[in-house]
Phi, psi and omega in degrees: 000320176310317183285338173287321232266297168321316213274312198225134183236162182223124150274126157221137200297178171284329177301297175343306194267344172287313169298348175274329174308297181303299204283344194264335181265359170232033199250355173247159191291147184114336204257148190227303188204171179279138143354155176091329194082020192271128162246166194312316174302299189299325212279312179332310197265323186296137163341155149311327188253005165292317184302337161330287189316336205248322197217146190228110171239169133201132182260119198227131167035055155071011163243179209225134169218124170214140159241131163283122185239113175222146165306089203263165177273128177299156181086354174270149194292149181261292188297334181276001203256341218255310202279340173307310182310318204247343160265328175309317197279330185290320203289326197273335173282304181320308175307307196308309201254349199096312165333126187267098177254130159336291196199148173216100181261169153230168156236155190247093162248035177170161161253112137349034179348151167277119185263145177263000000 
């Protein structure tokens, strides 16, 4: 395994870690879609350069910088549901990739209404 390691190197593009990103902030309750209207289902499915609107990386010499632009559900506390968001996206990109995240910003670009 040592000699592989020497041998091979592994890329993972920046859409990888914004989508592991997008999917990872909206697995918490409160969080309803990424900007865009992307749910957990849509982000599974949309082009590569679309994801964009919602999630944002950049990765630089193995670090992680993301911004999040997201929907929240109405009635839920915002800073506590924004800090659930922001230890999830880190933990789940540092477990997936290895990678060393930074910063996890968010932005509140919208509310959910309560549908009757």
């Amino acid at each position: 395994m040592e000699n592989l390691n020497e041998i091979s190197s592994i890329k993972i593009a920046d859409d990888v870690v914004a989508r592991i990103a997008a999917l990872a902030a909206t697995e918490i309750d409160g969080v309803s879609a990424l900007a865009g209207n992307y749910t957990p289902d849509k982000i599974e499915k949309v082009s590569r350069r679309n994801i964009g609107k919602g999630s944002k990386v950049q990765v630089t010499d193995g670090k992680v910088k993301v911004d999040l632009s997201l929907i929240m559900d109405y009635g839920y506390n915002i800073p506590a549901t924004c800090k659930k968001a922001q230890n999830r996206v880190q933990n789940a990109i540092e477990n997936m990739t290895g990678l060393s995240v930074t910063d996890v910003n968010i932005r509140i670009a919208g509310i959910k209404a309560i549908e009757a």
